[in-house]
N, C-alpha and C positions, 0 to 999 in steps of 0.2 A: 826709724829702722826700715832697713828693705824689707820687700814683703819675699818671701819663699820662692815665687816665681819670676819676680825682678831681678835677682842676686843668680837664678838658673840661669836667665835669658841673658845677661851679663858677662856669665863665665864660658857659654856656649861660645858668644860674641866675642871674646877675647880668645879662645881657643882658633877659631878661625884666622882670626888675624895672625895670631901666630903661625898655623899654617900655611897660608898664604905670604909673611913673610920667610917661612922657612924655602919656600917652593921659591920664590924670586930668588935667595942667597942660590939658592942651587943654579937655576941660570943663568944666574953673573958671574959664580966661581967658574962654570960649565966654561961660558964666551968671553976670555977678557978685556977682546974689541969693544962688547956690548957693556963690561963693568967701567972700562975706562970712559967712555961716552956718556954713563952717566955721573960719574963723579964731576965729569967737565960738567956738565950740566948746572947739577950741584952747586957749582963753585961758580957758574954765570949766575945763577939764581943771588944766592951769597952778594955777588958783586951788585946784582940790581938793589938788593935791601939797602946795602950802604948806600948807593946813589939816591936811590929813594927818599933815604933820611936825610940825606944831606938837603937837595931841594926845598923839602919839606921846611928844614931848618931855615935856608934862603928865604921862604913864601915867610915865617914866621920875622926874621927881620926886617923882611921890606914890610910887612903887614905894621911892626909895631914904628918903622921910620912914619909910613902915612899918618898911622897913630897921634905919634909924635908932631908932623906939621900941622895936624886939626888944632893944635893945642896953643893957647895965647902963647907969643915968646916968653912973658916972664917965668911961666911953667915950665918951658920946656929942658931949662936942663936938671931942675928939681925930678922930672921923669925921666928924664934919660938917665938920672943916675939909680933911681929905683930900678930902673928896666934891667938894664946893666947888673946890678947886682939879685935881683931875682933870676937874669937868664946864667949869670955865673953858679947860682946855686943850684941851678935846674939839670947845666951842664955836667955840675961836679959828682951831683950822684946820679945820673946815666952813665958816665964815666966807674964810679964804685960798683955801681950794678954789672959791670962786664969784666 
């Protein structure tokens, strides 16, 4: 349980913030040179995440190829096909979760 003073200092905290975003919607309704500049924003941000992950993805292939050639040939395509089907399952619910 929250104590009496944690759940005050919480709701104060959350009161602000609301302030605070009520005061910014007013200046973006106010300028909407200044709203559209951030929405662009917004949506470069947005575009770096994707890029981001994608890489990410990239570094995790090449990471499990090197993987892969540390590995005696007779193993290697016994792992490759676990690889392959762990990254297809890994893929398919990031894919559910969006």
């Amino acid at each position: 349980m929250l104590s009496s003073e944690t759940l005050l200092i919480e709701a104060v905290q959350d009161l602000v913030k609301d302030e605070v975003k009520r005061t910014m919607r007013e200046k973006l309704d106010a300028n909407p040179q200044l709203k559209e500049e951030l929405k662009q924003a917004v949506q470069e941000l947005l575009q770096a995440k994707v890029h981001e992950a994608y890489a990410v993805l990239k570094i995790g292939k090449v990471g499990a190829k090197i993987g892969i050639e540390m590995v005696p040939p007779e193993l290697r395509r016994e792992i490759g096909r676990e690889l392959a089907t762990m990254f297809e399952k890994e893929v398919s619910k990031m894919l559910e979760q969006s």
